[in-house]
mmCIF file of the N, C-alpha and C atoms, coordinates in Angstrom:
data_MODEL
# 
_entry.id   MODEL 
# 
loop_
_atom_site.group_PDB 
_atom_site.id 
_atom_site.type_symbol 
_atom_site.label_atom_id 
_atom_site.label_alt_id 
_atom_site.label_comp_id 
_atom_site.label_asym_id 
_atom_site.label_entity_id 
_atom_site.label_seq_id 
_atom_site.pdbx_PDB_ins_code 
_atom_site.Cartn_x 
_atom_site.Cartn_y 
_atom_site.Cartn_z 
_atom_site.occupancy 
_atom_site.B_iso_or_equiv 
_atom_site.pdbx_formal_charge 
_atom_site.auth_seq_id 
_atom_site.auth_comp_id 
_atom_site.auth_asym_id 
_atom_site.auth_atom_id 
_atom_site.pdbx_PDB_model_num 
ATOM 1   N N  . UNK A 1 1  ? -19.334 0.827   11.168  1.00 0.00 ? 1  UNK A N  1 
ATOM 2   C CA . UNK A 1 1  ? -18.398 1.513   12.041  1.00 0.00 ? 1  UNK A CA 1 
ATOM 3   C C  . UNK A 1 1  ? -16.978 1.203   11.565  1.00 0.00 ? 1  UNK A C  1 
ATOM 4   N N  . UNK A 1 2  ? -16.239 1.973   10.694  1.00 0.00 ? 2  UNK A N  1 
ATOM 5   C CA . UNK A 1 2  ? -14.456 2.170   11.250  1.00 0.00 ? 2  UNK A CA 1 
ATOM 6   C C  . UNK A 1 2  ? -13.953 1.476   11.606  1.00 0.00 ? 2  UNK A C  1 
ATOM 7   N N  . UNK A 1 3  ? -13.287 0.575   11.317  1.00 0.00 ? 3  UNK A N  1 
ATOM 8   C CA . UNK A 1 3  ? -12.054 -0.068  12.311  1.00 0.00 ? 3  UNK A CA 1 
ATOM 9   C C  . UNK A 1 3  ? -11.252 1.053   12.824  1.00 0.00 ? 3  UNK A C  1 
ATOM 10  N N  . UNK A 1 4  ? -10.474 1.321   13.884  1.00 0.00 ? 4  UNK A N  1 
ATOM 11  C CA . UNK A 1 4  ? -9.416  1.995   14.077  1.00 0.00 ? 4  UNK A CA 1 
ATOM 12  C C  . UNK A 1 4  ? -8.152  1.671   13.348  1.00 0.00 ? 4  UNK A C  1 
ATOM 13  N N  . UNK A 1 5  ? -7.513  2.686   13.479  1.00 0.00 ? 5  UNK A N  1 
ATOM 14  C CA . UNK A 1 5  ? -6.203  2.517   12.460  1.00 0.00 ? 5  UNK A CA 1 
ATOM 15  C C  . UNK A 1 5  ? -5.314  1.937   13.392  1.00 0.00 ? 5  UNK A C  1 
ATOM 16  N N  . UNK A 1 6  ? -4.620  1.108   12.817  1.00 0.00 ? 6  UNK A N  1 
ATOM 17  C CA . UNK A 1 6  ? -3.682  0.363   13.657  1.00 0.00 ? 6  UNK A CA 1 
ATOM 18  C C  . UNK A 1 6  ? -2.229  1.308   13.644  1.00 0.00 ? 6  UNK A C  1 
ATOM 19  N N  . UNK A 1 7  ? -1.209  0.931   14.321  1.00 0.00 ? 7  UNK A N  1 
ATOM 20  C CA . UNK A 1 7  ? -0.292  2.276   14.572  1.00 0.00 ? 7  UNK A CA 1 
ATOM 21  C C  . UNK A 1 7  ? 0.380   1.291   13.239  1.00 0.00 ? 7  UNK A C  1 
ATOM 22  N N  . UNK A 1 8  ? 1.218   2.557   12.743  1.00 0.00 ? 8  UNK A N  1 
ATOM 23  C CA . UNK A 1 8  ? 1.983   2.440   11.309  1.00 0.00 ? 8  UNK A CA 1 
ATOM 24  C C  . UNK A 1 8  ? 3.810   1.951   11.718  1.00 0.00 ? 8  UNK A C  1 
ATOM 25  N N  . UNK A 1 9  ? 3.958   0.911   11.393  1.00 0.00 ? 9  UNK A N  1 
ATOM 26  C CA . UNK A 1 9  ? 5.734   0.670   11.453  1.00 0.00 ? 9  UNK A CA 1 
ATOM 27  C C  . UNK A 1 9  ? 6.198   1.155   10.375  1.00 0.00 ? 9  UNK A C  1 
ATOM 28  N N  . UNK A 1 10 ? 7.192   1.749   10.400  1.00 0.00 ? 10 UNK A N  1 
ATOM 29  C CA . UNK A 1 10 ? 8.080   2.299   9.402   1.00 0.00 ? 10 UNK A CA 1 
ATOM 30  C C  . UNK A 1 10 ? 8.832   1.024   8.751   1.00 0.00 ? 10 UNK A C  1 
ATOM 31  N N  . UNK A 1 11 ? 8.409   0.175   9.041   1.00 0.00 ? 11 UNK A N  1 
ATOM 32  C CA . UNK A 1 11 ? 9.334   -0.611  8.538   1.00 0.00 ? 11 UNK A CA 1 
ATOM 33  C C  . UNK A 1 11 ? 8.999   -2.007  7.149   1.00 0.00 ? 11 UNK A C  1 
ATOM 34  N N  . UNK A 1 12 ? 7.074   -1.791  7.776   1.00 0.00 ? 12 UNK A N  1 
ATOM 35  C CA . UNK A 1 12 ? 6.905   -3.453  7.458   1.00 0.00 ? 12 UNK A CA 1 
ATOM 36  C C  . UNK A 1 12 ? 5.349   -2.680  7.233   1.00 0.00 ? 12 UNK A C  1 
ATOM 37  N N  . UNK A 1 13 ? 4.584   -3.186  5.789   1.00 0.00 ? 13 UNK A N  1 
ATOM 38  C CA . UNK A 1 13 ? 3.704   -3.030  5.454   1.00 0.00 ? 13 UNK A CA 1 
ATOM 39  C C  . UNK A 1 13 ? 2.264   -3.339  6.452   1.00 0.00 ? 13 UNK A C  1 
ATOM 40  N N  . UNK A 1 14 ? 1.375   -2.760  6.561   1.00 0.00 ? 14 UNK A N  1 
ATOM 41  C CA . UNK A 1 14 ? 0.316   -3.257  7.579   1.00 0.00 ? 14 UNK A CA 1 
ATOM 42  C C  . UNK A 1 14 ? -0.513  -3.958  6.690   1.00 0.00 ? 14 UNK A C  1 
ATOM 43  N N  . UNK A 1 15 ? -1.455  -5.514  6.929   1.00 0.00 ? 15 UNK A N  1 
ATOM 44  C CA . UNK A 1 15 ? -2.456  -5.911  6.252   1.00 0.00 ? 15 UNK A CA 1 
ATOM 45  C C  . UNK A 1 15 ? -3.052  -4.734  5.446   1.00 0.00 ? 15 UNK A C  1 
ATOM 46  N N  . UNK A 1 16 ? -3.900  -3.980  5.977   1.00 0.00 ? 16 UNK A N  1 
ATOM 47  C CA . UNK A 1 16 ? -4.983  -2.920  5.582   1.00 0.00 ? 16 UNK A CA 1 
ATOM 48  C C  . UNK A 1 16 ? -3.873  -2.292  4.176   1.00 0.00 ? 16 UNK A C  1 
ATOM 49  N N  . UNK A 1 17 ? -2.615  -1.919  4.565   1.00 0.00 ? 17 UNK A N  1 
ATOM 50  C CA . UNK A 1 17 ? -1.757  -1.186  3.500   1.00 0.00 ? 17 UNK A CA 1 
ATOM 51  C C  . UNK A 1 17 ? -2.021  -1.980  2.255   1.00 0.00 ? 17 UNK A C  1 
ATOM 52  N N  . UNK A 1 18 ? -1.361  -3.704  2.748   1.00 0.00 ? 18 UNK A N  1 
ATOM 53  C CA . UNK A 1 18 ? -1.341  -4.518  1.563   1.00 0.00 ? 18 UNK A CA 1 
ATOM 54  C C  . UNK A 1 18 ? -2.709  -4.496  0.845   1.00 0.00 ? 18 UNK A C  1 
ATOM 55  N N  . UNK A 1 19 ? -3.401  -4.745  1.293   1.00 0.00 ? 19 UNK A N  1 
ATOM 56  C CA . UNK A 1 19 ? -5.014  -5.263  0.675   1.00 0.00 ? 19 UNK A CA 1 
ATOM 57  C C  . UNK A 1 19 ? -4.934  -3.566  -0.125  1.00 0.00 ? 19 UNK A C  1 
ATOM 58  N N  . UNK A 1 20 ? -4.832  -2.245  0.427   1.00 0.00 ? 20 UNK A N  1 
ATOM 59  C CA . UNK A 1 20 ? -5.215  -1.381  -0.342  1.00 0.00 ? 20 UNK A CA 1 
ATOM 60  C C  . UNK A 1 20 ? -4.498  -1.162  -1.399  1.00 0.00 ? 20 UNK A C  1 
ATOM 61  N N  . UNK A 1 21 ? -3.067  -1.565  -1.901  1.00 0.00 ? 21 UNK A N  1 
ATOM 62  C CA . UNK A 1 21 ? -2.222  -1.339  -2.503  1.00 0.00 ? 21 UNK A CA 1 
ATOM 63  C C  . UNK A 1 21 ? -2.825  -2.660  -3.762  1.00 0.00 ? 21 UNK A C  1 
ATOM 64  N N  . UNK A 1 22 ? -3.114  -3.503  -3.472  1.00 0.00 ? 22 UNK A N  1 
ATOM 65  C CA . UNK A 1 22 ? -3.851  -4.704  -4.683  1.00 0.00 ? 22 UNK A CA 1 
ATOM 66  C C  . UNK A 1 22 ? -4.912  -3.999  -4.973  1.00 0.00 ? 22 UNK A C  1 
ATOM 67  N N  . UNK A 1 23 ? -5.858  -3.991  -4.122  1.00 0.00 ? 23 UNK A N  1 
ATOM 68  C CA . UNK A 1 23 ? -7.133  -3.087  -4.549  1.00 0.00 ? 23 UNK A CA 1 
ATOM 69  C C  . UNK A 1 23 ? -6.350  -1.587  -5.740  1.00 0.00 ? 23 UNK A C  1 
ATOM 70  N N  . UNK A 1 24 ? -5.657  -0.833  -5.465  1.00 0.00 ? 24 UNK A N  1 
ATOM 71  C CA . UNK A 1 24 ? -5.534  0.253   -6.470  1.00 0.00 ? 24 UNK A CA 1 
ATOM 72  C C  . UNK A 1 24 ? -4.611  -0.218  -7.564  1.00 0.00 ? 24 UNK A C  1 
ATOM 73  N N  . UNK A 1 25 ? -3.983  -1.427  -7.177  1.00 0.00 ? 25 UNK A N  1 
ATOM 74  C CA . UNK A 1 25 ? -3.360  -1.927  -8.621  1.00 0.00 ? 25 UNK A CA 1 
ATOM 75  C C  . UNK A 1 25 ? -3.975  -2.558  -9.581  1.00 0.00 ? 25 UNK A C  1 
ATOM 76  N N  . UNK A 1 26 ? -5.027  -3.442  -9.006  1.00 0.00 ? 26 UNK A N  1 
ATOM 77  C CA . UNK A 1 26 ? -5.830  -3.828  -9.767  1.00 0.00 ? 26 UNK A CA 1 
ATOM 78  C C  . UNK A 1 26 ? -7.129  -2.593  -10.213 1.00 0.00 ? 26 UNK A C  1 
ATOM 79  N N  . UNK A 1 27 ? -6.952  -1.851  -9.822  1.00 0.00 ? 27 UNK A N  1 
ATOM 80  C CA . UNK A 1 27 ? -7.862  -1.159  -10.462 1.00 0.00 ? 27 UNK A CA 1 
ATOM 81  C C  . UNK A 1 27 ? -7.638  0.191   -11.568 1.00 0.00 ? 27 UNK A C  1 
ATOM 82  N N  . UNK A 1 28 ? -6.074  -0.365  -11.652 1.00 0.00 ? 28 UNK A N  1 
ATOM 83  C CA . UNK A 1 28 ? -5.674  0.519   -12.585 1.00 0.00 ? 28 UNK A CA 1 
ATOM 84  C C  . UNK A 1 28 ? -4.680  1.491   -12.392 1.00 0.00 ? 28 UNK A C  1 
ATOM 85  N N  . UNK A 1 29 ? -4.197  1.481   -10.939 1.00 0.00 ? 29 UNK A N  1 
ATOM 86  C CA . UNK A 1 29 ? -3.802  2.919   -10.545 1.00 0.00 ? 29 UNK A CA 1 
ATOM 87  C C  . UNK A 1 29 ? -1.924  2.197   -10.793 1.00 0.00 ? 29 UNK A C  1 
ATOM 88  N N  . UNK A 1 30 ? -1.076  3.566   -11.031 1.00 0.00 ? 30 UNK A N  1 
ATOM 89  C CA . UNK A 1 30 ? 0.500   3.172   -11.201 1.00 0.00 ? 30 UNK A CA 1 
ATOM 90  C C  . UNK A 1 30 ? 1.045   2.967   -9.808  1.00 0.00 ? 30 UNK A C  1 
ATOM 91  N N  . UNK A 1 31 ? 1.859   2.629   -10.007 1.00 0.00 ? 31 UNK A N  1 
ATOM 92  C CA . UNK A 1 31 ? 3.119   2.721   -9.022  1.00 0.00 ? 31 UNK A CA 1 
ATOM 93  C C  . UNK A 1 31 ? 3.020   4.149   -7.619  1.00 0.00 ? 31 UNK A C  1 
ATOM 94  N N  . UNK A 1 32 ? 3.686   4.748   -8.905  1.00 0.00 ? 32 UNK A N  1 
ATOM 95  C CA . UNK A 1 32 ? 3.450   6.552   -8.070  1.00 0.00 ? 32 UNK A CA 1 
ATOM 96  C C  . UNK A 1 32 ? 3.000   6.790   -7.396  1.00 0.00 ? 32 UNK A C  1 
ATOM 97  N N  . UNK A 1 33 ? 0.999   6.800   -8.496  1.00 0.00 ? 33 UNK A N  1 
ATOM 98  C CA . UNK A 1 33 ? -0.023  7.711   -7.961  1.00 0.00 ? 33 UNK A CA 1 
ATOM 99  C C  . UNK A 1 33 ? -0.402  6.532   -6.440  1.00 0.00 ? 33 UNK A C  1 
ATOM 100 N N  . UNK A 1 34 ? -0.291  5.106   -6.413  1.00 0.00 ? 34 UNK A N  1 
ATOM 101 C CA . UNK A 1 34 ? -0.337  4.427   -4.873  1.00 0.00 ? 34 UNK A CA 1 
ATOM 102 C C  . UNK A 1 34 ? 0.316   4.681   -4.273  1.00 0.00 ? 34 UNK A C  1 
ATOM 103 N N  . UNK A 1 35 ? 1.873   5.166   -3.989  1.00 0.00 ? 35 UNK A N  1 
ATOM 104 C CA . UNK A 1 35 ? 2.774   5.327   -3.495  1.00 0.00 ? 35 UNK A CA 1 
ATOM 105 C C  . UNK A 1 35 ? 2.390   6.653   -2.684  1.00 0.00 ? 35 UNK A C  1 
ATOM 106 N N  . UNK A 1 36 ? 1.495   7.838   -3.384  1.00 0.00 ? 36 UNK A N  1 
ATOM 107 C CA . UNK A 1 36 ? 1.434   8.943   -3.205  1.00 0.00 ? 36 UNK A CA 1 
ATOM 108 C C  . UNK A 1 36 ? 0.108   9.029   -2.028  1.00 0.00 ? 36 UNK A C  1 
ATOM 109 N N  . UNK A 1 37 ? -0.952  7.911   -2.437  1.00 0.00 ? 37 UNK A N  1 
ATOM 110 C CA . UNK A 1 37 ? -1.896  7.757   -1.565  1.00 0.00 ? 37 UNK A CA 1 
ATOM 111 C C  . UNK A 1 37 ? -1.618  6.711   -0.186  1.00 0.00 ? 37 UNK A C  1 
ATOM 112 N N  . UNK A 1 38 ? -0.771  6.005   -0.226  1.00 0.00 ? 38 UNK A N  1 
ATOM 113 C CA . UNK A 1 38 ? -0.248  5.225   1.028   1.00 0.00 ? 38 UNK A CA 1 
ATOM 114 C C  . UNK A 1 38 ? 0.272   5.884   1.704   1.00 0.00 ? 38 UNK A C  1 
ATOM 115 N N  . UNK A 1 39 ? 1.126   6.837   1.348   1.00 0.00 ? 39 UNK A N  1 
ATOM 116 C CA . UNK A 1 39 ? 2.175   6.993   2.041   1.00 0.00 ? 39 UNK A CA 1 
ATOM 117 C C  . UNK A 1 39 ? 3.342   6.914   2.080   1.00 0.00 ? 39 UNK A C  1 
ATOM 118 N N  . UNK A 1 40 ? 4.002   5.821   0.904   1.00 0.00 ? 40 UNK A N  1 
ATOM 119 C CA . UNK A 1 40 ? 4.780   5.183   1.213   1.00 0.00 ? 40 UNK A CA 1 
ATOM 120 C C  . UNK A 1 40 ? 6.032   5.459   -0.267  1.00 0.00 ? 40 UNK A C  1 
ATOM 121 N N  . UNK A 1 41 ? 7.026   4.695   -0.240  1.00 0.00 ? 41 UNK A N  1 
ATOM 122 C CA . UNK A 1 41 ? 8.075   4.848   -1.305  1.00 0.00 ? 41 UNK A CA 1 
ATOM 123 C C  . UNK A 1 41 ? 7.583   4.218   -2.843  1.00 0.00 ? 41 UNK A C  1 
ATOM 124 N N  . UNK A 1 42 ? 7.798   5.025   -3.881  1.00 0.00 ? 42 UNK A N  1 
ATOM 125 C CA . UNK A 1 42 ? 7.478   4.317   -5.112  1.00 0.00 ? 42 UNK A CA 1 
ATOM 126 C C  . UNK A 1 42 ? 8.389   2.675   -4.856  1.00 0.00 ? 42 UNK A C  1 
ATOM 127 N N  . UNK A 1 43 ? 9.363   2.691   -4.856  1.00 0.00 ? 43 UNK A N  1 
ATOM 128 C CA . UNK A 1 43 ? 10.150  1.615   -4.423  1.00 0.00 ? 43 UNK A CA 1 
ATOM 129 C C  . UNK A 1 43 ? 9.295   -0.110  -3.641  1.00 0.00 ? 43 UNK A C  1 
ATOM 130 N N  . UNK A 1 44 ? 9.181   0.921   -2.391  1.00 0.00 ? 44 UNK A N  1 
ATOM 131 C CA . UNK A 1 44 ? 8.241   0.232   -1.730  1.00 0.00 ? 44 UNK A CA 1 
ATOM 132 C C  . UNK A 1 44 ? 6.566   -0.630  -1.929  1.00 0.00 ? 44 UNK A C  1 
ATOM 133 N N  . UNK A 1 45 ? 6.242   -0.075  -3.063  1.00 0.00 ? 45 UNK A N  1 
ATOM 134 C CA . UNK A 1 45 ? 4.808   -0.540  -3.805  1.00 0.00 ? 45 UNK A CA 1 
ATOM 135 C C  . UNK A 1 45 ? 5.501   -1.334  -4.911  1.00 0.00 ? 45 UNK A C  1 
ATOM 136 N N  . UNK A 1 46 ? 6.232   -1.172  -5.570  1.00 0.00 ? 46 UNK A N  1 
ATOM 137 C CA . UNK A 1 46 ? 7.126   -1.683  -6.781  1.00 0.00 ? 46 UNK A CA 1 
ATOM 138 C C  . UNK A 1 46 ? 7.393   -3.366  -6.267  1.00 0.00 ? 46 UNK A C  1 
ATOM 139 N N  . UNK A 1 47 ? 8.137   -3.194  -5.042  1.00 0.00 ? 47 UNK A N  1 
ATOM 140 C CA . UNK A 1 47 ? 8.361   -4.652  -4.221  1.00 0.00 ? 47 UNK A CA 1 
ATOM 141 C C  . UNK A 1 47 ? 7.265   -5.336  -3.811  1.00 0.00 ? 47 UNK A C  1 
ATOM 142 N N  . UNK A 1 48 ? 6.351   -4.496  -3.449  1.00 0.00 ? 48 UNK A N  1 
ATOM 143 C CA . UNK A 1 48 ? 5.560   -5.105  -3.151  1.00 0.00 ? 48 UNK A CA 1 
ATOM 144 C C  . UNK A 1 48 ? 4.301   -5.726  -4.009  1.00 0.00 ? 48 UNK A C  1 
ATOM 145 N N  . UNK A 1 49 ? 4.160   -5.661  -5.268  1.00 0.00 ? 49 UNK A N  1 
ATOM 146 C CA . UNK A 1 49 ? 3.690   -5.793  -5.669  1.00 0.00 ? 49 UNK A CA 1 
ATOM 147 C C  . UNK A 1 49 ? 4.520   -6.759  -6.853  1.00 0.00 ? 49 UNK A C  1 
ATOM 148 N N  . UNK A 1 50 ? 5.578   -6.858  -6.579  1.00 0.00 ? 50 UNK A N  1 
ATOM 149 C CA . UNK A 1 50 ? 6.493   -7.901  -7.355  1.00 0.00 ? 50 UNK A CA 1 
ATOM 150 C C  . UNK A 1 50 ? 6.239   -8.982  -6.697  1.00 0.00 ? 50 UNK A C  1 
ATOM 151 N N  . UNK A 1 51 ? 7.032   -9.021  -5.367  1.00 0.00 ? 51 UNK A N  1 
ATOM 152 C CA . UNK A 1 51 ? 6.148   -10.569 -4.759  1.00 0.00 ? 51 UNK A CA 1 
ATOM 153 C C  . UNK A 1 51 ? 4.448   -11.106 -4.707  1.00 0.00 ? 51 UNK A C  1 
ATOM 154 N N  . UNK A 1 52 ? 4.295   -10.265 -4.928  1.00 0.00 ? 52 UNK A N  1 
ATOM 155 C CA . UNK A 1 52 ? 2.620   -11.073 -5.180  1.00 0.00 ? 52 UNK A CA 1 
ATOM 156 C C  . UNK A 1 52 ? 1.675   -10.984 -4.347  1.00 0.00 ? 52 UNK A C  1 
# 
């Protein structure tokens, strides 16, 4: 069963975001094309994936 989606802050990454954004970096995917499937700013995956 689904977890429900937790409501989205505009401001501040959600667990589920982070974990999916490692999961598609490590699996090969760029900047962009995650940026494009999150949701979110190329910028925003760039940082986030700089801190670790």
């Amino acid at each position: 069963m689904p977890l429900p989606e937790a409501e989205r802050s505009g401001r501040y990454l959600s667990l589920e975001e982070r974990l999916r954004i490692a999961d598609l970096h490590l699996g090969g995917t760029g900047v962009r094309a995650i940026a494009a499937l999150v949701g979110r700013s190329a910028a925003t995956i760039s940082r986030e994936l700089a801190r670790g």
